[in-house]
C-alpha positions as a Markdown table, in Angstrom:
| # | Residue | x | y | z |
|---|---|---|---|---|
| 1 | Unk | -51.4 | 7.2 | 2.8 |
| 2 | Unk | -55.0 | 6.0 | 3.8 |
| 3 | Unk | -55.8 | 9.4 | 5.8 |
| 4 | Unk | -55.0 | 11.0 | 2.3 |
| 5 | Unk | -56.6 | 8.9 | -0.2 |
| 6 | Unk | -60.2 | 8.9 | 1.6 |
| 7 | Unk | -59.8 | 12.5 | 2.2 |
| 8 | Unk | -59.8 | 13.6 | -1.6 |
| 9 | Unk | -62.4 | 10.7 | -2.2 |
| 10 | Unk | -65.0 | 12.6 | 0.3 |
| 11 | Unk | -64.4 | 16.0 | -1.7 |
| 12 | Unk | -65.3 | 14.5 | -5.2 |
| 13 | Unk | -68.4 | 12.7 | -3.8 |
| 14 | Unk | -69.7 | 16.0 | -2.1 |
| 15 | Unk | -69.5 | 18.3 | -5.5 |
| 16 | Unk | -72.9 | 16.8 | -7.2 |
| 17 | Unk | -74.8 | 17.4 | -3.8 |
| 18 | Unk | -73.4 | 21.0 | -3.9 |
| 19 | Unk | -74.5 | 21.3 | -7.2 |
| 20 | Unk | -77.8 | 20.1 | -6.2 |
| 21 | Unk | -78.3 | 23.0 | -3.9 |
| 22 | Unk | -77.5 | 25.7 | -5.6 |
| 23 | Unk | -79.7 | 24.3 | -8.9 |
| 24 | Unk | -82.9 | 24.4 | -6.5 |
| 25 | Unk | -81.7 | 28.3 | -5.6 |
| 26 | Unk | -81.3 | 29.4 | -9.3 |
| 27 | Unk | -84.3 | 31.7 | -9.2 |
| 28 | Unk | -83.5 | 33.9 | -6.7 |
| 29 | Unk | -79.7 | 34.6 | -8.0 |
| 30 | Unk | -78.2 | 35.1 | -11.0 |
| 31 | Unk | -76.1 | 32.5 | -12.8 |
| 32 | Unk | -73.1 | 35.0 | -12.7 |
| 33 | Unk | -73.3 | 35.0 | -9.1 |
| 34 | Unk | -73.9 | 31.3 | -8.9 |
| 35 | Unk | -70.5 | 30.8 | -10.7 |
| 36 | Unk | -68.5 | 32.9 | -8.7 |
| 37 | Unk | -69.6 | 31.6 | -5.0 |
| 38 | Unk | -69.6 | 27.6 | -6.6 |
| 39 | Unk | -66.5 | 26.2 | -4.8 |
| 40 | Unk | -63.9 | 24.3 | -7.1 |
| 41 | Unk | -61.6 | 21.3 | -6.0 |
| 42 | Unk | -59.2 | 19.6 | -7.9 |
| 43 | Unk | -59.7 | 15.3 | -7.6 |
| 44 | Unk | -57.5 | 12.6 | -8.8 |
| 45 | Unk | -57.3 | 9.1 | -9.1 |
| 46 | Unk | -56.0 | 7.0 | -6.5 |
| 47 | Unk | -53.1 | 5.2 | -7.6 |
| 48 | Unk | -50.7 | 2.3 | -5.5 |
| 49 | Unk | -47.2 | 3.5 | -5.7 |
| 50 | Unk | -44.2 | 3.0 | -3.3 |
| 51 | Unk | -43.4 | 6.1 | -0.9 |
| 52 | Unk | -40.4 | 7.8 | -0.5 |
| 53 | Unk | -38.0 | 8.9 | 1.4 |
| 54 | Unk | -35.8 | 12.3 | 0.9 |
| 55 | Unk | -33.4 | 13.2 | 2.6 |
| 56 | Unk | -31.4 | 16.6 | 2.3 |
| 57 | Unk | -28.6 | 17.1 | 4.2 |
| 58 | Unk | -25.1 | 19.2 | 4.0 |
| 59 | Unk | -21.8 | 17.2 | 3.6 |
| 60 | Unk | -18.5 | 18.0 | 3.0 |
| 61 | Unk | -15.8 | 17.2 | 0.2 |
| 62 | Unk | -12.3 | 15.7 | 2.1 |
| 63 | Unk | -9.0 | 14.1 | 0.5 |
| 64 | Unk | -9.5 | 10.9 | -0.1 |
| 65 | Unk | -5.8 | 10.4 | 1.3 |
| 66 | Unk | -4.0 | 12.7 | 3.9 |
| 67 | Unk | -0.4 | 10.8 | 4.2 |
| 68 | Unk | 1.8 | 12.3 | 7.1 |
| 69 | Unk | 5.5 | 11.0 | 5.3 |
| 70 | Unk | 8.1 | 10.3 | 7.5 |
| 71 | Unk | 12.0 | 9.1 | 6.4 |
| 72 | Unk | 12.8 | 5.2 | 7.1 |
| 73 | Unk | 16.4 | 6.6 | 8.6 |
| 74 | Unk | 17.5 | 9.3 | 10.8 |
| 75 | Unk | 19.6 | 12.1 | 9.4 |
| 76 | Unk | 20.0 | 15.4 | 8.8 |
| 77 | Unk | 18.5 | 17.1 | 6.4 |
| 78 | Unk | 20.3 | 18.1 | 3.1 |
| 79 | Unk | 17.4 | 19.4 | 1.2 |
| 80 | Unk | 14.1 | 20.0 | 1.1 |
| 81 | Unk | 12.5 | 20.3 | -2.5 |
| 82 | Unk | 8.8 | 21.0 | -1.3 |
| 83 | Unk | 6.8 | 23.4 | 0.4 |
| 84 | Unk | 3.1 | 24.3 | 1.1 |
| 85 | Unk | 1.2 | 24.4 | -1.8 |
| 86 | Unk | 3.4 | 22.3 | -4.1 |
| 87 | Unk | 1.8 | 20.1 | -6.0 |
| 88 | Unk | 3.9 | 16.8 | -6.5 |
| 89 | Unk | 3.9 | 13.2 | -8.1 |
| 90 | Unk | 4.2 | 9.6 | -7.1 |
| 91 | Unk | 7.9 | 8.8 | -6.6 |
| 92 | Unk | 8.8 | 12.2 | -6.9 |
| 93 | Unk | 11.8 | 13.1 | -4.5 |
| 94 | Unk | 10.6 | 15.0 | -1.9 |
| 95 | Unk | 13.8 | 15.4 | 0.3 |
| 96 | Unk | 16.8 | 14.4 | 0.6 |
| 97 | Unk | 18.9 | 13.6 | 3.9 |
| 98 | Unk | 22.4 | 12.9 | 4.8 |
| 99 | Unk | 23.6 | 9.7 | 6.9 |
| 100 | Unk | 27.4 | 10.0 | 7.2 |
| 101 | Unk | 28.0 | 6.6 | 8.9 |
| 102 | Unk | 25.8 | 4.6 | 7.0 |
| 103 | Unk | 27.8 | 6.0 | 3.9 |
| 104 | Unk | 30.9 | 4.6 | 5.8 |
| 105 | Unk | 29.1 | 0.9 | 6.5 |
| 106 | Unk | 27.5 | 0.8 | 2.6 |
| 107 | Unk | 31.7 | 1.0 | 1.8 |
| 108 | Unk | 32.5 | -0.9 | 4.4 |
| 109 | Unk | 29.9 | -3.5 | 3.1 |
| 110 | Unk | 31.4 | -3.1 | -0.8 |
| 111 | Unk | 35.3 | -4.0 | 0.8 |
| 112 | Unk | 33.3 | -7.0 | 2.5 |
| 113 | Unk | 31.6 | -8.2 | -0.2 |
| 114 | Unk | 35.4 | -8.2 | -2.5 |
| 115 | Unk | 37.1 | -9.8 | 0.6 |
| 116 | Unk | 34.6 | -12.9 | 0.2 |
| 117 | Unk | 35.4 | -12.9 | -3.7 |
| 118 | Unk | 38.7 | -13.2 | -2.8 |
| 119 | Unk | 38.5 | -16.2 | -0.6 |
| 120 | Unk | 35.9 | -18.4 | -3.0 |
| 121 | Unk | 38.9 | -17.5 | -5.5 |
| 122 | Unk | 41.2 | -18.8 | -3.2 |
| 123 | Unk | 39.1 | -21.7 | -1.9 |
| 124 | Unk | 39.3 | -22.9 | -5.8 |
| 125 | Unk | 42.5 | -22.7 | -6.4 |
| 126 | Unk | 43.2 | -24.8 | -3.3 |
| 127 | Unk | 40.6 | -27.2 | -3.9 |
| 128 | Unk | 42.4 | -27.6 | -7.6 |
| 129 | Unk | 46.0 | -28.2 | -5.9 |
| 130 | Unk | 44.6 | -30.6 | -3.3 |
| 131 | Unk | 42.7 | -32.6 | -5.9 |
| 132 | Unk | 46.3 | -32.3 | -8.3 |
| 133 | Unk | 47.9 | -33.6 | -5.3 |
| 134 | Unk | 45.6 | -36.7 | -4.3 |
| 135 | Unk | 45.4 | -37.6 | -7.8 |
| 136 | Unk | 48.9 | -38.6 | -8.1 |
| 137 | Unk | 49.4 | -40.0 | -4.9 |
| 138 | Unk | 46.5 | -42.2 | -5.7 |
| 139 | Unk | 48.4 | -42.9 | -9.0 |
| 140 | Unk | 51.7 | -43.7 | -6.4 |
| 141 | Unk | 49.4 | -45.9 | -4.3 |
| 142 | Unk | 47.7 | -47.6 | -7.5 |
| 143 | Unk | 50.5 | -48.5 | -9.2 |
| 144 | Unk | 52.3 | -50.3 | -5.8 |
| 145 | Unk | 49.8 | -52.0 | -5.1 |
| 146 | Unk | 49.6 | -53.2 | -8.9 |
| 147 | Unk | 53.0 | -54.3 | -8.7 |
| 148 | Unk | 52.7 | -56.5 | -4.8 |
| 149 | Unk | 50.1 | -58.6 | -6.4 |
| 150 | Unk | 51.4 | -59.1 | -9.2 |
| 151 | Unk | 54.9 | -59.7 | -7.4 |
| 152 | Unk | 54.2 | -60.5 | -3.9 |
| 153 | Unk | 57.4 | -59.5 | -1.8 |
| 154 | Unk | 58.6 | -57.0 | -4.5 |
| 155 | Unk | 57.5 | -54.0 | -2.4 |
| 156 | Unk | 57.5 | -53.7 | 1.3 |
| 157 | Unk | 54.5 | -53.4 | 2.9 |
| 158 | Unk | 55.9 | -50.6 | 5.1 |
| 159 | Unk | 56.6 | -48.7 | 2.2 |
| 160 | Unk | 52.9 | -49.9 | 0.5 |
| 161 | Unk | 51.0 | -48.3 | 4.5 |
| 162 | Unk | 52.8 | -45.2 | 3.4 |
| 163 | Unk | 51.6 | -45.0 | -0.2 |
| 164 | Unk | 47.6 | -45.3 | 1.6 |
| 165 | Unk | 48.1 | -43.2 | 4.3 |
| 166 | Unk | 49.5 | -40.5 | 1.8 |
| 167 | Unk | 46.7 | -41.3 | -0.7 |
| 168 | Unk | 44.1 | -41.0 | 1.9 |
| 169 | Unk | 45.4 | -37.9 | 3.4 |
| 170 | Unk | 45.3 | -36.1 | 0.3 |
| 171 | Unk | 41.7 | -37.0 | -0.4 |
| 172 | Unk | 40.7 | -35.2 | 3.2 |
| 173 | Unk | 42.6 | -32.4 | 2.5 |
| 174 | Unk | 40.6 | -32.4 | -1.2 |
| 175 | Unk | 37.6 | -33.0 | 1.5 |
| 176 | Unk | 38.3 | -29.9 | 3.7 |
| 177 | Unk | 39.3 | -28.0 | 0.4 |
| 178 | Unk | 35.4 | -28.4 | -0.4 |
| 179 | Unk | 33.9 | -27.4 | 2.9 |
| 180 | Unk | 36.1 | -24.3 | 2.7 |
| 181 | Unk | 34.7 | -23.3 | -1.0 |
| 182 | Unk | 31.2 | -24.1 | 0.4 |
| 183 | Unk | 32.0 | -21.9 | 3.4 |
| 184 | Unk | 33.5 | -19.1 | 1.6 |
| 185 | Unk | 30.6 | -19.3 | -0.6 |
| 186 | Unk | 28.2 | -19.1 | 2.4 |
| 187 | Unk | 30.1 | -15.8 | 3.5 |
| 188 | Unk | 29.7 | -13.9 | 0.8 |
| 189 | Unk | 26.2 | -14.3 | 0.7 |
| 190 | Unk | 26.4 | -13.1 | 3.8 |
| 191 | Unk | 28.0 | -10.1 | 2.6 |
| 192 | Unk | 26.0 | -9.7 | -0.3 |
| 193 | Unk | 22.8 | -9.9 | 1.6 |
| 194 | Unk | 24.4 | -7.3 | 3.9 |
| 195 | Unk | 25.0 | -4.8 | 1.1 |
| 196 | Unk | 22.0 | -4.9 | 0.1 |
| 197 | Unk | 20.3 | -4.0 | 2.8 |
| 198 | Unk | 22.8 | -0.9 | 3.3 |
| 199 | Unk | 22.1 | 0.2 | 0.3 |
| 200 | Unk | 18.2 | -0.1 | 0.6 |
| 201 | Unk | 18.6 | 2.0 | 3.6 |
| 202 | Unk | 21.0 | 4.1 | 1.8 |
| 203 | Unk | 18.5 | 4.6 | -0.8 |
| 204 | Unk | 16.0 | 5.6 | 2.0 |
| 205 | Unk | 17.8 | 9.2 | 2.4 |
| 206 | Unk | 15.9 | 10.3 | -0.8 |
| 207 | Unk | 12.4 | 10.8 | 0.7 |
| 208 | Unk | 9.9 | 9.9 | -2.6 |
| 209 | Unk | 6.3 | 10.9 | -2.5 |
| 210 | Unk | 4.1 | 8.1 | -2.2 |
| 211 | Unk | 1.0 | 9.4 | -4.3 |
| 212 | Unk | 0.1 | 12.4 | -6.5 |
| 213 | Unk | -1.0 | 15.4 | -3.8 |
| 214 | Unk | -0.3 | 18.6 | -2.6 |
| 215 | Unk | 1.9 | 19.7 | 0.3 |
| 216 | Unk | -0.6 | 21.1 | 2.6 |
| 217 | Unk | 2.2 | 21.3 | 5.6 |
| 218 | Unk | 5.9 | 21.2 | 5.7 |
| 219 | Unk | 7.4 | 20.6 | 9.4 |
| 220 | Unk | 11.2 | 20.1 | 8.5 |
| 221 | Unk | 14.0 | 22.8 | 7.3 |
| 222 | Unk | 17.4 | 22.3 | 5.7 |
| 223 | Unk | 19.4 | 20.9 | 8.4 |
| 224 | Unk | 16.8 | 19.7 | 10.7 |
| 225 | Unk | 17.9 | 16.4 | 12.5 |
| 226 | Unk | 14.5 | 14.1 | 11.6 |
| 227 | Unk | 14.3 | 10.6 | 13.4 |
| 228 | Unk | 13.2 | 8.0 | 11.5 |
| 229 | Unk | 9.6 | 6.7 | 11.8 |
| 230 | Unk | 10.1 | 3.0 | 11.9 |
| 231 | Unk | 7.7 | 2.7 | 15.1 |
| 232 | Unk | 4.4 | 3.0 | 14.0 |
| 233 | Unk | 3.8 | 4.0 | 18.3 |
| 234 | Unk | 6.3 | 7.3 | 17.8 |
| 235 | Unk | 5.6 | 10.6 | 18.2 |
| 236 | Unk | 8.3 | 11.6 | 15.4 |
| 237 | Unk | 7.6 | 14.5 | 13.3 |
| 238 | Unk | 6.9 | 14.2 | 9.7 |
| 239 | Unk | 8.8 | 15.9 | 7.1 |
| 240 | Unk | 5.6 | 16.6 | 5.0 |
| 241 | Unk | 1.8 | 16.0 | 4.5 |
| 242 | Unk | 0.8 | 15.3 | 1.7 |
| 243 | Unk | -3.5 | 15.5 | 0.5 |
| 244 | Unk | -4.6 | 13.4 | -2.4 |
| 245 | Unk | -7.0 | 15.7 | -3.8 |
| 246 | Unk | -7.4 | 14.7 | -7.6 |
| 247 | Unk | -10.3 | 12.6 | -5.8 |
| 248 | Unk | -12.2 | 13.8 | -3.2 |
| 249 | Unk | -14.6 | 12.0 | -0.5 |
| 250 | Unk | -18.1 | 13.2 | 0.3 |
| 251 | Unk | -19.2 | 12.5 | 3.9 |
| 252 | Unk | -22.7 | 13.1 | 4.7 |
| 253 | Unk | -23.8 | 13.3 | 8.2 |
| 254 | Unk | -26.8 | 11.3 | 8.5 |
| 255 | Unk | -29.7 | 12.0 | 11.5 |
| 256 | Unk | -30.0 | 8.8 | 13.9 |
| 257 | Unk | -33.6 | 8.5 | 12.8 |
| 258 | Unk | -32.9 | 8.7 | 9.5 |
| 259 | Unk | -29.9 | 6.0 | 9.6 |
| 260 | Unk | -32.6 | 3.2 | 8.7 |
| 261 | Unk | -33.7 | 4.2 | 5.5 |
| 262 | Unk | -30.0 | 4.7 | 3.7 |
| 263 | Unk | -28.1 | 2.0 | 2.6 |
| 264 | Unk | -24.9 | 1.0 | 0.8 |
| 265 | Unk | -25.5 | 1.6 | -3.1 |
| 266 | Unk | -28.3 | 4.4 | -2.7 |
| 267 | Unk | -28.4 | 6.8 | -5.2 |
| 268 | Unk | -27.8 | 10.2 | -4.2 |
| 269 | Unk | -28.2 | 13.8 | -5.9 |
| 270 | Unk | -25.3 | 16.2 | -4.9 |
| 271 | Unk | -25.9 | 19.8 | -5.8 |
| 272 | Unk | -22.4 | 22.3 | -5.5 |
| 273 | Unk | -23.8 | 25.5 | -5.3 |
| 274 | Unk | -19.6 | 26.6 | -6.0 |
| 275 | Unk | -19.7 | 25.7 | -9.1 |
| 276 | Unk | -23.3 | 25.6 | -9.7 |
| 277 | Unk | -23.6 | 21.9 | -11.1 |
| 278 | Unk | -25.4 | 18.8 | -9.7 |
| 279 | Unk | -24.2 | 15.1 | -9.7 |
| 280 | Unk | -25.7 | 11.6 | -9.6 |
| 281 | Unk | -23.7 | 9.1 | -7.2 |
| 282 | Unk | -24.1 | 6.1 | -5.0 |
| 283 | Unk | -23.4 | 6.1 | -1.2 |
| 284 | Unk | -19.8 | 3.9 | -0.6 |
| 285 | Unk | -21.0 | 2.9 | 2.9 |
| 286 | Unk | -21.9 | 4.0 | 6.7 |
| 287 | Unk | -19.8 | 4.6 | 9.8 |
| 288 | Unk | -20.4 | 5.8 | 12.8 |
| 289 | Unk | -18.8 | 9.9 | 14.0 |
């Protein structure tokens, strides 16, 4: 910036003394002559101002997602409602596969799940008899020993044991009654939780899209056999690829000795000559390729 600012000072300073010169020569030419061999320069002020940096470089628009969707179960497949070039929608079913023995365990898990209702329903109506039962030997008990103190000698005291021993039974049993119920209850939770998670994988043979795209590849066929791809380490194929493209990334390659001067936030001019028209945006961020 110095170099440039005293170099357009020393060519304003030296057009008086050219001047000068060809004043003290005006009698031998004429003044048309004079004006055309007179040298002309254009000066301006010097002004303090930050310098730039531009920087033009080609990029490339990508998806902003590419999602390789794989089925939670293995199966075969029914049917495939996609191919390349479809353009599909969140939730949308995509496939659809067929599990015959997981249908048989998701019944299996629905007889289960009635068996347990069936024993809570029974566990109640055994906890009413034994507490029906205790109550009134209780009442038996009660009202013998009533009648001893009141008339000591009046019953036995063999026959007073058996009154207690009865009475105390039939509370256990209303006991044990109890920790049946609760146990009963416990099991068909257990059955109901196990339902449930049949049926989630059950509901896992409809293969839904997971975002709006398009089906740029299709790798399965009606009834292909596709492995699940619960291990994130598989190599199991996908049944489709799907590309976000209702919003698109721009990556710019950046030269290593230009890294310095871009930063997170810059603004950035992005001319597509494809449809001839420019756009204002910000840069997202750097990584290295």
């Amino acid at each position: 910036m110095r170099k440039r600012t005293s170099l357009i000072i020393a060519i304003g300073l030296a057009l008086p003394a050219a001047l000068g010169v060809v004043a003290c020569d005006s009698k031998a030419k004429s003044s048309e002559a004079n004006a055309a061999e007179i040298p002309s320069a254009q000066v301006a002020t010097v002004q303090r101002g930050d310098i730039s940096h531009v920087l033009r470089v080609a990029g490339q628009f990508q998806p902003y997602q590419v999602v390789d969707v794989h089925p939670k179960v293995s199966g075969y497949m029914l049917r495939i409602n996609v191919d390349i070039g479809d353009v599909v929608h969140k939730g949308q079913t995509l496939a659809v596969l067929e599990v015959p023995e997981l249908n048989a365990e998701v019944q299996g898990s629905g007889f289960a799940v009635e068996q347990s209702k069936q024993q809570i329903i029974g566990a109640q109506h055994e906890i009413s008899r034994a507490e029906a039962t205790h109550s009134a030997l209780h009442a038996n008990y009660t009202r013998l020993l009533d009648a001893s103190k009141a008339q000591p000698g009046l019953i036995a005291q063999q026959e007073l044991d058996d009154a207690q021993a009865k009475d105390l039974s039939s509370e256990s049993q209303v006991d044990a009654a109890k920790a049946a119920m609760a146990a009963a209850q416990q099991h068909g939770e257990v059955a109901h939780s196990d339902q449930q998670r049949l049926q989630a994988l059950q509901n896992y043979t409809n293969v839904i899209a997971p975002l709006d795209g398009v089906v740029i590849w299709r790798y399965a066929d009606t009834g292909a056999l596709i492995q699940g791809g619960t291990n994130s380490n598989s190599q199991d194929i996908p049944i489709v690829k799907l590309s976000q493209s209702g919003l698109l990334r721009l990556r710019v390659p950046v030269p290593e000795n230009d890294v310095q001067y871009v930063h997170t936030g810059d603004e950035m001019q992005v001319r597509v000559d494809a449809i001839n028209r420019s756009f204002t945006g910000r840069s997202c961020g750097l990584h290295a390729m």
